[in-house]
C-alpha positions in Angstrom: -5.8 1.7 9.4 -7.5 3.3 6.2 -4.9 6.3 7.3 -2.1 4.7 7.2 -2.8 2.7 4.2 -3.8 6.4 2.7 0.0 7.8 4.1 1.3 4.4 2.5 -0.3 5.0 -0.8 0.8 9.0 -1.3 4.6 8.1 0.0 4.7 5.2 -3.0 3.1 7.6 -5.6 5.4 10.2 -4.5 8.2 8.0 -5.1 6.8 6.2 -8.2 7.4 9.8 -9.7 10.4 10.7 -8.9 11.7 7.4 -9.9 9.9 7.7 -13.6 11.6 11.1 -13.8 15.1 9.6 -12.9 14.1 6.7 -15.0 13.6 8.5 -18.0 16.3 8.0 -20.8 15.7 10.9 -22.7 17.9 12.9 -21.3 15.8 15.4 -19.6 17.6 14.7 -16.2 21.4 15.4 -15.6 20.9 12.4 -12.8 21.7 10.3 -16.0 25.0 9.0 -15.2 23.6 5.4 -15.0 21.1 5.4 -17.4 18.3 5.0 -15.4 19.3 1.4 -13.4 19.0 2.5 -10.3 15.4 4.4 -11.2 14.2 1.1 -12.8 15.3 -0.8 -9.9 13.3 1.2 -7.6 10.6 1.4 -9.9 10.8 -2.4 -9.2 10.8 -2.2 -5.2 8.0 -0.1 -5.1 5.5 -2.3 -7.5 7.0 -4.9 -4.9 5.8 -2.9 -2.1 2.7 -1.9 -4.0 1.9 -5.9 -4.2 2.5 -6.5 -0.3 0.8 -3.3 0.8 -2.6 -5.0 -1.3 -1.9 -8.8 0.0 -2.0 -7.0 4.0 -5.3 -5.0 3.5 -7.0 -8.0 1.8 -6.2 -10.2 4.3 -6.7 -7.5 7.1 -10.2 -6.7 5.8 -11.1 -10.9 5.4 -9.9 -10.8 9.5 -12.6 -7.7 10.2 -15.6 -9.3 11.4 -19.2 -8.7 9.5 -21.6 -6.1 11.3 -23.6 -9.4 11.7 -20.9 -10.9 13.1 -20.1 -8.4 15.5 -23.9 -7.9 16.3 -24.5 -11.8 16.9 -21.6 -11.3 19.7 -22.8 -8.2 21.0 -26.2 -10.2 21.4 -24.2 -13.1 23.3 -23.5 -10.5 25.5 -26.8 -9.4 26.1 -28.2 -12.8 26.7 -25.5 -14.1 29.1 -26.0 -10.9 31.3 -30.0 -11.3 31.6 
């Protein structure tokens, strides 16, 4: 999972920065024909995505179990097989 999120996390910082390039009103890009909405709306999306991607993992890592969880089954175990 932490490699995924890690692949999830490059892929929106790649994008993030394209975007702010194209978002830029300056005029340093000739991808200016419409003054950056598109940019900003995708800028937009990706904080969006940014917010899910950080509501899954904290609600994935509150589902892993504790080691002390996990050892209190793996005792369980032990004890019914005895």
């Amino acid at each position: 999972m932490i490699i995924i999120t890690q692949i999830l996390e490059n892929q929106i910082a790649l994008l993030k920065k394209c975007a702010e390039f194209y978002a830029n009103e300056t005029g340093l890009s000739d991808i200016d024909l419409d003054g950056g909405f598109i940019a900003r709306e995708t800028l937009a999306a990706v904080k969006n995505l940014e917010e899910q991607s950080k509501a899954f993992s904290d609600q994935y890592e509150e589902k892993l179990p504790t080691t002390e969880d996990f050892l209190k089954e793996v005792q369980k175990i032990v004890d019914q097989h005895k």
